[in-house]
C-alpha positions in Angstrom: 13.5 -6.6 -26.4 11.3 -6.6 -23.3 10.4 -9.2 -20.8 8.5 -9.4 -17.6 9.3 -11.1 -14.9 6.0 -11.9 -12.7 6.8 -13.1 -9.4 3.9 -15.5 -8.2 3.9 -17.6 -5.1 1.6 -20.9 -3.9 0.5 -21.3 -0.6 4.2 -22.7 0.6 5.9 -20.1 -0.8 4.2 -17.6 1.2 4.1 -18.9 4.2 8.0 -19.2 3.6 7.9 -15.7 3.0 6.3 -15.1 6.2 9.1 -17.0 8.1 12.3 -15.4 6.6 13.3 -12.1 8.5 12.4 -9.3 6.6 15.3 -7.5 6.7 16.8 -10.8 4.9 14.4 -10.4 2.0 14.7 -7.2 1.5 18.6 -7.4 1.1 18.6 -10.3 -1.2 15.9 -8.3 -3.5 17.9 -5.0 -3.3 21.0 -7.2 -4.2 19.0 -8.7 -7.3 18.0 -5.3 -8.1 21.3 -4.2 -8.1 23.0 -6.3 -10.1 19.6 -6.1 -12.7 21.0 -1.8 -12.5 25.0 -2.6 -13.1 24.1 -5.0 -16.1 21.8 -1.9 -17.4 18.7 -4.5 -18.1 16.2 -2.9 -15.0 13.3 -1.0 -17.0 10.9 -1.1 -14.1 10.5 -3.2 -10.9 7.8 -3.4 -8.4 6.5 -5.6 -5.2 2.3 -5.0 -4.9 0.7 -4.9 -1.5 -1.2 -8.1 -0.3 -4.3 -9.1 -2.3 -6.5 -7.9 0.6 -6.2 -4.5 -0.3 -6.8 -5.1 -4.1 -9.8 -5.6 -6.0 -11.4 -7.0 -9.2 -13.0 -5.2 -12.2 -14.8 -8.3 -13.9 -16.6 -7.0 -17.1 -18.2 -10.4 -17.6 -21.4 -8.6 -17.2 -23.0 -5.5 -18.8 -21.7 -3.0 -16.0 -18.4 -4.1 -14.7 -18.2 -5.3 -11.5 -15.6 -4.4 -9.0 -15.3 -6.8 -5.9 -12.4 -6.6 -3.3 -9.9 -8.8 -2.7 -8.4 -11.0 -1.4 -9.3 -13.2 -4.7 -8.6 -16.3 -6.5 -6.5 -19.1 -5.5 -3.0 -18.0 -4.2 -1.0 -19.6 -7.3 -2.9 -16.9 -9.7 -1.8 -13.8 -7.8 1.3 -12.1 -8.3 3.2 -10.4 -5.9 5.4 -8.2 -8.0 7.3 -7.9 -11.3 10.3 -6.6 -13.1 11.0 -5.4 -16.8 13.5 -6.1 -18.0 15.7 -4.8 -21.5 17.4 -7.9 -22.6 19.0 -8.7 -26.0 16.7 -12.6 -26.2 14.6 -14.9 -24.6 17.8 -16.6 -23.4 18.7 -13.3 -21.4 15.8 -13.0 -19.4 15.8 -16.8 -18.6 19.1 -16.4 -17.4 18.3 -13.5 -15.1 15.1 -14.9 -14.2 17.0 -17.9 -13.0 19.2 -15.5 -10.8 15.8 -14.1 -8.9 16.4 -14.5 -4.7 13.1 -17.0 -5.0 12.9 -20.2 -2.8 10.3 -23.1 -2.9 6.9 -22.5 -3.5 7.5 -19.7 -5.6 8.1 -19.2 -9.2 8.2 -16.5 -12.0 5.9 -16.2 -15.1 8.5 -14.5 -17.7 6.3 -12.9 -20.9 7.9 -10.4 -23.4 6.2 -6.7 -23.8 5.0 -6.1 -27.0 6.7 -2.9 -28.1 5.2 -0.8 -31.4 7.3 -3.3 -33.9 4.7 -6.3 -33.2 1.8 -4.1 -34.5 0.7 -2.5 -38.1 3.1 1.0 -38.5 -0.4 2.4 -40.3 -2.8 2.0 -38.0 -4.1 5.8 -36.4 -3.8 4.2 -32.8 -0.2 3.0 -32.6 0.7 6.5 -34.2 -0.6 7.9 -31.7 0.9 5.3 -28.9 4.5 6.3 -30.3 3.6 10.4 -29.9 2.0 9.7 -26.2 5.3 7.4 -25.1 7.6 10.5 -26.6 5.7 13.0 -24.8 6.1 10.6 -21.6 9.6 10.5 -22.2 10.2 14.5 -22.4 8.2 14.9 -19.4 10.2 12.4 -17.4 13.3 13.9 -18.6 12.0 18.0 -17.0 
């Protein structure tokens, strides 16, 4: 099964961030990483850019609208994930636990549906399963 692991951060935890050399962070992370790559559980794994360059697509309204960021409160932006291919829960707590995170920061851990949690019948996830193989074949050329 399939968790994610959403790294989020409040207002300590990012000016911690700012403090700690960044060659330092980005060794602990590429440590993490590779031990996530030797256990064979890394699906995917991404850090995201600072909320100032994002934006918002609120479809509260009629026609969506799109404002930039930065947006919200710090403790509801994330920062980065990781997917992970784990055999339980337990798994990804325990490598969730392992995360190079200090104080101020936390992960939101959340499994990924895959096609078994939805009706086998239905048009849509047929065609979800023939889109993800044709994914596949084109990764693998």
């Amino acid at each position: 099964m399939k968790f994610m692991l959403i790294m989020r951060a409040d207002d300590s935890g990012v000016e911690a961030y700012k403090e700690m050399p960044f060659e330092q962070v980005i060794e602990a992370m590429g440590k993490y990483n590779e031990s996530m790559i030797k256990a064979g559980v890394l699906v995917a794994g991404e850090g995201l850019t600072d909320a100032a360059e994002g934006f918002v697509v609120d479809f509260s309204a009629e026609k969506p609208l799109i404002t930039d960021g930065p947006y919200g409160e710090t403790k509801e932006l994330f920062n980065g994930f990781w997917i992970l291919e784990v055999s339980s829960r337990e798994e990804a707590a325990e490598w969730a636990s392992r995360a190079p995170l200090g104080p101020g920061s936390f992960l939101e851990v959340r499994r990924v549906t895959g096609v078994e949690d939805f009706p086998a019948d239905n048009e849509w996830i047929e065609k979800e399963a023939g889109w993800r193989e044709e994914q596949a074949q084109r990764a693998q050329q």
